[in-house]
N, C-alpha and C positions, 0 to 999 in steps of 0.2 A: 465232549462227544466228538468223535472222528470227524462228524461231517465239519462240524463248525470249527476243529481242527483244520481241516484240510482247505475251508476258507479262508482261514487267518494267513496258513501257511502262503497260499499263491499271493495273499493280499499285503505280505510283509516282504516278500524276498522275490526282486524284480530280476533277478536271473532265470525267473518262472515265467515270464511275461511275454517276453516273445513267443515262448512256447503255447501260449493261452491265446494269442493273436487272430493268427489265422484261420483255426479251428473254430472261434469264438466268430469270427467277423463271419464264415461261412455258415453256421449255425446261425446267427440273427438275418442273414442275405434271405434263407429257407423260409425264415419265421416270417417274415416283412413279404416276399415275395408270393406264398401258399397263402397269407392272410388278404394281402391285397386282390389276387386272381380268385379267389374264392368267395370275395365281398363284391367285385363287379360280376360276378356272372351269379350269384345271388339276387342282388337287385336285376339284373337284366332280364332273369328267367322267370321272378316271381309272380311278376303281373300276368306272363304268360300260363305259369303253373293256376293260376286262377281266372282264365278267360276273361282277362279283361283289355277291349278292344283299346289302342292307343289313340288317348283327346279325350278318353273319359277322366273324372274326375280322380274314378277310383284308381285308375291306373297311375297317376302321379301319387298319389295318398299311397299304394303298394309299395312304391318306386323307395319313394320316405321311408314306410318300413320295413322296405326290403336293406337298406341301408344300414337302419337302425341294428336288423337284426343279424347283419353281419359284422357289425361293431362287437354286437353281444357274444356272437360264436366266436370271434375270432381272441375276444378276451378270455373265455370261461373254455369252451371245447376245445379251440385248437391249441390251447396252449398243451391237454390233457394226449389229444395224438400228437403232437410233438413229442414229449415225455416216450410212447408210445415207438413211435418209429426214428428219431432222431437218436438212440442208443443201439440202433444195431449195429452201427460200424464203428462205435464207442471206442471199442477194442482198440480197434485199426488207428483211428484218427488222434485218439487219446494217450498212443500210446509213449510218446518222447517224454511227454508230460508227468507221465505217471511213473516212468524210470529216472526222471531227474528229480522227482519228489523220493523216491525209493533213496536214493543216491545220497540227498539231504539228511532222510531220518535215519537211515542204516549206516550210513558209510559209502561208499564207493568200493570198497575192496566188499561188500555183505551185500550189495546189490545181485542178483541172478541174470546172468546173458540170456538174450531173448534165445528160448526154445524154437528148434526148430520146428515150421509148422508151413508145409506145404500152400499153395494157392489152395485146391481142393478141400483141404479141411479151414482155410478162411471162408471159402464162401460157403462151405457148409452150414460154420457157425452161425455166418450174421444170416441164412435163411432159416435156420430151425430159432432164434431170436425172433427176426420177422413173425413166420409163423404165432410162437410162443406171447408176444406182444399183440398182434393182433386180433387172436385170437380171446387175449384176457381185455381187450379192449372192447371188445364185441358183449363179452358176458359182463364188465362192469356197465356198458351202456341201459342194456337189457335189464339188472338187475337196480340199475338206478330208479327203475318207473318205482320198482316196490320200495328200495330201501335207501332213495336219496344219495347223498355223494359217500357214503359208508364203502359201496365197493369202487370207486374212482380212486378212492385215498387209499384203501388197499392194494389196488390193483399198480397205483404208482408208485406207492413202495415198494412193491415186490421187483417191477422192474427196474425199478432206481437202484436197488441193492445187488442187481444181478449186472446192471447196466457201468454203475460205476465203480465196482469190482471189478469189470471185466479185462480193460487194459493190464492189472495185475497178475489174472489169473490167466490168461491168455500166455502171458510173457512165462509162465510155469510149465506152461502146457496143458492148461485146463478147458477144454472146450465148455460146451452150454453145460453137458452134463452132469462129466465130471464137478463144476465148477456150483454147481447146486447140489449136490452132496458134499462137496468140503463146506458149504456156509450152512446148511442146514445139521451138520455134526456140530456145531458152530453154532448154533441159533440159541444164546443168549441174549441178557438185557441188552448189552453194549452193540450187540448187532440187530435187534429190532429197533432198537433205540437209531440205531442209524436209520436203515427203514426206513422207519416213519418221519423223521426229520427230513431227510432227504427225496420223500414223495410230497412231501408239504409243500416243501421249498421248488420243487420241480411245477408243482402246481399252482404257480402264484403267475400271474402273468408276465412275458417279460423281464420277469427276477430271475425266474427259475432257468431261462437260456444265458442269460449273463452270469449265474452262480455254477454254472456247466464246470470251469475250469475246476474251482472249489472244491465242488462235487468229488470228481474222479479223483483228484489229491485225497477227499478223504478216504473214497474205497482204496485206494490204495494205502494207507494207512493202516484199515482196517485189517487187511489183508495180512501186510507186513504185521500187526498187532498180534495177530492169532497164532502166528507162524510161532511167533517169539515165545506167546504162552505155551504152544504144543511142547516144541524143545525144552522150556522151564518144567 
């Protein structure tokens, strides 16, 4: 499968690895930083969110499971809006990465020069992303009361596949759009199949920011994959 392709690949060939560096260390800085400010002001507000004065009992017992339960979100939820909003500038940030893995599997002469693409239609993209992420982040939250992590795992595939595609498709000229009409012409096993693997893996705590580099190598992969079937 691509994904677990494009795992091996960054985790075999250390000419990948600077390029996985800095991206990666600012991606885990996000992870560690949003988890921690959101675990103290957690416990800080909760005894408040429940009127209870300070010296009471209850308010140290709060305190404890205010703690507790920012332990809990920061393992199971926040890794899920990470996923969420840490791929909208995928494109951007991912992009050296995903044209030296191009470079690997194709060649160097069958790699394609980055398309020209104004600022304007960069920050287009990574807001209609935003938008598009947050808003399926909203509807799997909602629909999680009724039908459990079924749309979370859905809703992370779907942007995992659009997410770590996107340095490829960007680099073609593919905006959000376009770039969800060439995969969904495309939407066979090999590419749900990524999908799903790939929102798994996004969803596991901690794994899923460290398998970041992986990831992108595979949609790019992927990408590169299809291009080759279409010509064949």
């Amino acid at each position: 499968m691509d994904a677990l392709r494009g795992i091996w690949l960054v985790g075999r060939t250390p000419q990948l690895w600077p390029l996985c560096f800095l991206p990666l260390l600012a991606a885990l800085a996000v992870y560690v930083v949003v988890g921690v400010v959101g675990g103290v002001l957690l416990v800080k507000y909760l005894p408040i969110w429940f009127h209870f004065d300070q010296g009471e009992r209850e308010w140290w017992l709060t305190r404890l499971l205010g703690g507790l339960a920012a332990v809990g979100l920061w393992l199971v939820l926040f890794n899920f809006v990470f996923v969420l909003l840490g791929g909208v500038f995928s494109g951007l940030v991912w992009d050296r990465l995903s044209f030296a893995v191009e470079q690997i599997a194709a060649g160097e002469a069958s790699a394609p020069a980055q398309a020209p693409m104004g600022r304007g239609a960069q920050a287009g993209d990574s807001l209609s992303r935003l938008v598009l992420n947050v808003t399926l982040g909203v509807a799997a939250f909602v629909l999680g009361f009724a039908l459990g992590p079924v749309p979370g795992v859905f809703v992370a595939s779907l942007v995992g596949l659009l997410d770590y595609t996107a340095p490829a498709c960007l680099r073609r000229g593919l905006t959000l759009g376009p770039q969800w009409a060439r995969l969904r012409r495309t939407l066979d096993r090999d590419t749900l199949g990524f999908a799903l693997l790939a929102g798994l893996l996004s969803l596991i705590p901690l794994v899923g920011v460290l398998l970041l580099p992986g990831l992108v190598a595979g949609g790019t992969l992927l990408v590169l994959r299809k291009e080759d079937e279409k010509k064949g």
